[in-house]
C-alpha positions as CSV (number, residue, x, y, z in Angstrom):
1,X,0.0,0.0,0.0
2,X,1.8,3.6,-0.6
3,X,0.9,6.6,0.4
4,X,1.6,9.7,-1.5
5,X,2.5,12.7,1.2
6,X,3.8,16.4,0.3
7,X,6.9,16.9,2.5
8,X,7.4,20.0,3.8
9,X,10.8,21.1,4.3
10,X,12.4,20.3,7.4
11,X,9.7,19.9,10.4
12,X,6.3,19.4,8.8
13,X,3.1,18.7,10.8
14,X,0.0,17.0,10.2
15,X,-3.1,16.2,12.2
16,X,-1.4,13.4,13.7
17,X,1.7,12.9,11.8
18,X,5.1,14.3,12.1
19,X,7.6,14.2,9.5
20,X,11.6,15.0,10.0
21,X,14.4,16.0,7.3
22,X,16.5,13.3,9.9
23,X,17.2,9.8,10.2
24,X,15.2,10.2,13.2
25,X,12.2,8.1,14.3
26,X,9.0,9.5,12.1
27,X,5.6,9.2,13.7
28,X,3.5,8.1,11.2
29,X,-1.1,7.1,11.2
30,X,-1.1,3.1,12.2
31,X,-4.7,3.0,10.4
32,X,-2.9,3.5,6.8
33,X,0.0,1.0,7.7
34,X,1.0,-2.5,8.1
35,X,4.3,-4.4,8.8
36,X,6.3,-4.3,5.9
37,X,4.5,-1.6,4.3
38,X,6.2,1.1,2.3
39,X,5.6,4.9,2.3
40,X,6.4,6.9,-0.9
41,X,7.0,10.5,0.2
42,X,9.2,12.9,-2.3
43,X,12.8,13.0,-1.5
44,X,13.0,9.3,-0.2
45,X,11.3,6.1,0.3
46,X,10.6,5.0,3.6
47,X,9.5,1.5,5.0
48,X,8.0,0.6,8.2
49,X,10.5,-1.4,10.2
50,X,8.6,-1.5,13.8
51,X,5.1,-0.7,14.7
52,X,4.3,-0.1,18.0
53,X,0.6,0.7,19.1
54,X,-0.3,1.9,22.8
55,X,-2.7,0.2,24.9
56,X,-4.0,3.5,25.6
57,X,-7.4,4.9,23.7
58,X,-5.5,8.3,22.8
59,X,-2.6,6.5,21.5
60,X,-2.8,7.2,17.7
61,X,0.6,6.8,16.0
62,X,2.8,4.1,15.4
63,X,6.8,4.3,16.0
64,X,8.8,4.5,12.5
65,X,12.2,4.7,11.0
66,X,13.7,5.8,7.8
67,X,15.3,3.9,5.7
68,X,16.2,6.5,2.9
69,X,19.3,9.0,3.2
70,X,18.2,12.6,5.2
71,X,19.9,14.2,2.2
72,X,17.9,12.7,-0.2
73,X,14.2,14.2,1.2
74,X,14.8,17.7,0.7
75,X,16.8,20.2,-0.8
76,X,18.3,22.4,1.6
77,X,17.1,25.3,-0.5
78,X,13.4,24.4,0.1
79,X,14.4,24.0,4.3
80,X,14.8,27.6,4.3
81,X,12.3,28.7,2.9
82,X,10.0,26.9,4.8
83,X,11.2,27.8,8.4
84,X,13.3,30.5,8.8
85,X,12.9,31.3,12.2
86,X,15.3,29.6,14.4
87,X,13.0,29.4,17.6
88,X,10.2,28.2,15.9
89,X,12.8,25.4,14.5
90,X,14.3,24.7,17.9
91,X,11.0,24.2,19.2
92,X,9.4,21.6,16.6
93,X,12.3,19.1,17.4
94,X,11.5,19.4,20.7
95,X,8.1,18.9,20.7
96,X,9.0,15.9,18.4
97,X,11.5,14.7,20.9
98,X,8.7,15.1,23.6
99,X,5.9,13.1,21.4
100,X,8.3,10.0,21.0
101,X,9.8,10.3,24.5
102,X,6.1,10.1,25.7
103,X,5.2,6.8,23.2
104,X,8.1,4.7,24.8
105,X,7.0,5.7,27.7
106,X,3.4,5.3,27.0
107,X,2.6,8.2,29.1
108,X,-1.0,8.8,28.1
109,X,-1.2,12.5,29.8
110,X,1.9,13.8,27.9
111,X,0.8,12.4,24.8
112,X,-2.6,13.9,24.9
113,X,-0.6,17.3,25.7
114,X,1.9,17.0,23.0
115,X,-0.8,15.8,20.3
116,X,-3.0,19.2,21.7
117,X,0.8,21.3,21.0
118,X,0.4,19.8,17.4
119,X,-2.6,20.0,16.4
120,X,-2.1,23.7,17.2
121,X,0.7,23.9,15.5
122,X,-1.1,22.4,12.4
123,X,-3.6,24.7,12.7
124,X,-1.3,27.7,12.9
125,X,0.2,26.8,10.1
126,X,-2.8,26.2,7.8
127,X,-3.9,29.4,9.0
128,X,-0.9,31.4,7.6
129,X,-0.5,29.1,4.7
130,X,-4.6,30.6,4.2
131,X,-3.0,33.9,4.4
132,X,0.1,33.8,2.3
133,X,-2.1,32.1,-0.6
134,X,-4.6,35.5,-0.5
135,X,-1.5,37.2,-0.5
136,X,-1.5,37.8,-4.4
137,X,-5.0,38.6,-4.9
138,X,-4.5,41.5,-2.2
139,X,-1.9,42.3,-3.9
140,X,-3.2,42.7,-7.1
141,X,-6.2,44.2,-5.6
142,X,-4.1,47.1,-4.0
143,X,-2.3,48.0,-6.6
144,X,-5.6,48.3,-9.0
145,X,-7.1,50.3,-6.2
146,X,-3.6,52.4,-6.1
147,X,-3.6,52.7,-9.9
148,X,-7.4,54.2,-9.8
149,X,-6.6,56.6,-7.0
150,X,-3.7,57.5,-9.4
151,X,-6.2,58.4,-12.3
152,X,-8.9,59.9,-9.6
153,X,-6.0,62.3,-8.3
154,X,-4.6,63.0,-12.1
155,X,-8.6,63.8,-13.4
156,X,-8.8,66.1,-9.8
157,X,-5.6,67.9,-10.6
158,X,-6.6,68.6,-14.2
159,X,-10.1,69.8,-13.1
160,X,-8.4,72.3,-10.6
161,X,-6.4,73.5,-13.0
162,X,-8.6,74.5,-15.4
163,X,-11.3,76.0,-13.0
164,X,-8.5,77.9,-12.2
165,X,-7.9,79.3,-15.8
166,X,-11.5,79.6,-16.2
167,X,-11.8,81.9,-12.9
168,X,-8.8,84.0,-13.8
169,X,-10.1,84.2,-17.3
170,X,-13.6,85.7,-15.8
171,X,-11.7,88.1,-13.2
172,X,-9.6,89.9,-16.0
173,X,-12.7,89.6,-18.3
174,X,-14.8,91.7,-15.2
175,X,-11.7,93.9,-15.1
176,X,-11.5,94.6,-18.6
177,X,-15.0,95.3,-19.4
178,X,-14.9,97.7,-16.6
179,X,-11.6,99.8,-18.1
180,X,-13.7,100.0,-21.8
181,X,-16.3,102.7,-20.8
182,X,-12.7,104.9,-19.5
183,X,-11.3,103.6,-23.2
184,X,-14.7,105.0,-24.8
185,X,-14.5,108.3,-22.6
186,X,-10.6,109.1,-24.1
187,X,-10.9,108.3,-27.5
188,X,-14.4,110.3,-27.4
189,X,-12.2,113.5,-25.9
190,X,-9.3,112.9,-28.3
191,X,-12.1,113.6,-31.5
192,X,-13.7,116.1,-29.7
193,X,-10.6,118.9,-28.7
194,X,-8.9,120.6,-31.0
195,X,-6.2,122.3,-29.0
196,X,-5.4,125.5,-30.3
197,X,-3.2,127.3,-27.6
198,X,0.0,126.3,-26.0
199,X,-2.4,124.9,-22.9
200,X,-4.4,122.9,-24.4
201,X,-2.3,121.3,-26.4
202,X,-0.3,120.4,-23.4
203,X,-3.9,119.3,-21.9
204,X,-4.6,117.3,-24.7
205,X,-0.9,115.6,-24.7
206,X,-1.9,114.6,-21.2
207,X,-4.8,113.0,-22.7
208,X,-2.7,111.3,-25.4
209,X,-0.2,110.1,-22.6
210,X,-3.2,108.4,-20.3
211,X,-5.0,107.3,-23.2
212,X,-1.5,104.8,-24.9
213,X,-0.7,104.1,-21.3
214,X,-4.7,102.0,-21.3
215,X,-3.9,100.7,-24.9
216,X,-0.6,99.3,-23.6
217,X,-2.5,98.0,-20.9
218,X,-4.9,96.3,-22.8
219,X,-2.8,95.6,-25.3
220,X,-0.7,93.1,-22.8
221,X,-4.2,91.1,-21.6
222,X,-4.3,90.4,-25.4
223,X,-7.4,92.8,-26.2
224,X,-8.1,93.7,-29.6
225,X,-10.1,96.4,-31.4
226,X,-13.0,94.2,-34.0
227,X,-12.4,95.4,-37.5
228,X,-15.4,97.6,-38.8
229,X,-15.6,99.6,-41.9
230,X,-15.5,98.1,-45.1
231,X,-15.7,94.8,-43.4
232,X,-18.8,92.2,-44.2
233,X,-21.6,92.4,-41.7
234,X,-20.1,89.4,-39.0
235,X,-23.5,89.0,-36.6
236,X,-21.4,87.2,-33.5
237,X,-18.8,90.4,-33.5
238,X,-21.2,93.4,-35.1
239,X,-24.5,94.7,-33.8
240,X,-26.3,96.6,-36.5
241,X,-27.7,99.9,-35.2
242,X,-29.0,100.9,-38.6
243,X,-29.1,100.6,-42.5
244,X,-29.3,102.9,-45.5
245,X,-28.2,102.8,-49.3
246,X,-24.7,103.9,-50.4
247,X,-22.8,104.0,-53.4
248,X,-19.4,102.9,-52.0
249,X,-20.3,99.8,-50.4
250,X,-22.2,96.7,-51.7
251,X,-24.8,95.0,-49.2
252,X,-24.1,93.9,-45.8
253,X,-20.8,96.2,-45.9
254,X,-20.2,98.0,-43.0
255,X,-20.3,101.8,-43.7
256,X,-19.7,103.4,-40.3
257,X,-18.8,102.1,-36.5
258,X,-20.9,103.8,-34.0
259,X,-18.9,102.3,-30.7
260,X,-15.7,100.1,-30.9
261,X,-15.9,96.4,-30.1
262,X,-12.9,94.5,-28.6
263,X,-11.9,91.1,-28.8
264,X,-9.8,88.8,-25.4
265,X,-8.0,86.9,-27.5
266,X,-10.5,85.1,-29.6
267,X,-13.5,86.1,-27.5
268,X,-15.9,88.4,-27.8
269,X,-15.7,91.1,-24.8
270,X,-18.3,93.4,-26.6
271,X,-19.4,93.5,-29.9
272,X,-19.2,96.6,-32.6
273,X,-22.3,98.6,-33.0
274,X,-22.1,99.8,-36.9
275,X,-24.1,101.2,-39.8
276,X,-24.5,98.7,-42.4
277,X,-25.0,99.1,-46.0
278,X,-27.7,98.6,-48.1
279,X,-26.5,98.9,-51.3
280,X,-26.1,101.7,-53.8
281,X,-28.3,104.7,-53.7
282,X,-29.0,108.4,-53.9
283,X,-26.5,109.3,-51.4
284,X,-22.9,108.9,-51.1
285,X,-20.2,109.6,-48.3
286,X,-17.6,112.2,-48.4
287,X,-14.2,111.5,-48.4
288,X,-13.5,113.2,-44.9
289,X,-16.3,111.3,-43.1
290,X,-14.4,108.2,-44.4
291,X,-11.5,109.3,-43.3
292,X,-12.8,109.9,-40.0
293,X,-15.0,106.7,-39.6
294,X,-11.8,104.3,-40.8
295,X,-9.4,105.8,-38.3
296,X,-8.9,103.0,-35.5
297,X,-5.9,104.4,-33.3
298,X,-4.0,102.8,-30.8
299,X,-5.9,99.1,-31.6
């Protein structure tokens, strides 16, 4: 009859079996052996030379020697694996030592004790053999969790960063649209005063000074002045305030800008109001009002 048992390396435990790396006596289940019979276990083939059963009721094992070479049950590569800690080691052979000390001796009491020390042991180990095999899925469960936090914090940092934009975008916006009735004011003044004495022109070079200081100004936030006259009718940058005939522009030219509208970047901060053209007709612009309604300074 053979038995086919994994070997652990060095001290292994079983409910009710205990299995050495030595020469030493191995204590072995009496209900799956008989004299003479052989036990196949890897590293070494061991055979049943005595079997001594207790009189005893707790008396479970039979006494056992090997009959293959220590070195030839396991590889001393797999020993250490398998226990590494030195006290733990120490304490196996003893408990072994204890279990057949307490067969010859057929001490019932210290049997029952060191098969309760065993079974603990077994269970012990099963435990943490439990918890190294869920070890991996863990593991793997960690690191997807890790890699979605990852993402969650990447998408979050992303999101910040452009509600920041966005806010920033708004303030100067708010700011800006609040500087363009000033810019509307100066540019008004600049058509209206025609200096004539040595103070006003130094008045109205004041004027000019304050009014490309704002240009500049705007001119960093990336604001732009919307092309008007003699440009087609756009609706998302114009606003037509009127119509009539004319004789230099076709249809849907415009003819004249009433207000100025001003582009951030490539938005709209406020659109053109204009005169568009109808087509030709009775009447016809002068040179000077063209003159005056194509003049786009400082933008």
């Amino acid at each position: 009859m053979a038995t086919s048992v994994s070997f652990c390396p060095l001290i292994v435990f079983y409910p009710r079996v205990c299995f050495t790396s030595s020469a030493k006596p191995l204590l072995l289940n009496p209900s799956a052996l008989s004299q003479g019979s052989s036990i196949l276990f890897r590293g070494g083939d061991f055979s049943v030379r005595q079997v001594k059963l207790c009189d005893t009721p707790t008396l479970r094992f039979a006494l056992a020697t090997a009959k293959g070479s220590a070195d030839s049950m396991v590889d001393h590569n797999d020993n250490l694996e398998a226990l590494q800690d030195e006290d733990d080691l120490r304490n196996a052979e003893e408990l072994c030592e204890a279990y057949m000390q307490a067969i010859h001796s057929v001490d019932e009491k210290r049997i029952f004790d060191v098969e309760s020390n065993i079974h603990n042991m077994v269970v012990k180990k099963l435990e943490l053999d439990e918890k190294l095999s869920s070890l991996p899925v863990e593991i793997d469960s960690s690191k997807e969790k890790c890699i979605r936090l990852q993402a969650d914090f990447d998408n979050l940092r992303k999101r910040f960063n452009k509600e920041m934009l966005t806010a920033r975008d708004g303030m100067q916006r708010e700011v800006i649209e609040n500087l363009l009735p000033v810019v509307d004011n100066l540019e008004t003044s600049r058509k209206q005063i025609k200096p004539e004495t040595e103070k006003e022109k130094k008045i109205d070079a004041s004027y000019q000074g304050i009014y490309k200081q704002f240009v500049e100004v705007l001119r960093s936030w990336h604001v732009s002045a919307i092309a008007t006259v003699g440009k087609p009718f756009d609706p998302s940058l114009h606003e037509a305030i009127a119509r009539e005939e004319s004789e230099e522009y076709k249809t849907d030219i415009i003819i004249q800008e009433l207000q100025r509208g001003f582009l951030l970047k490539d938005r709209v901060l406020r659109t053109a109001k204009v005169k568009v053209s109808l087509g030709p007709g009775s009447k016809k612009m002068s040179a000077w009002t063209n003159e005056r309604l194509t003049k786009t300074d400082g933008f």
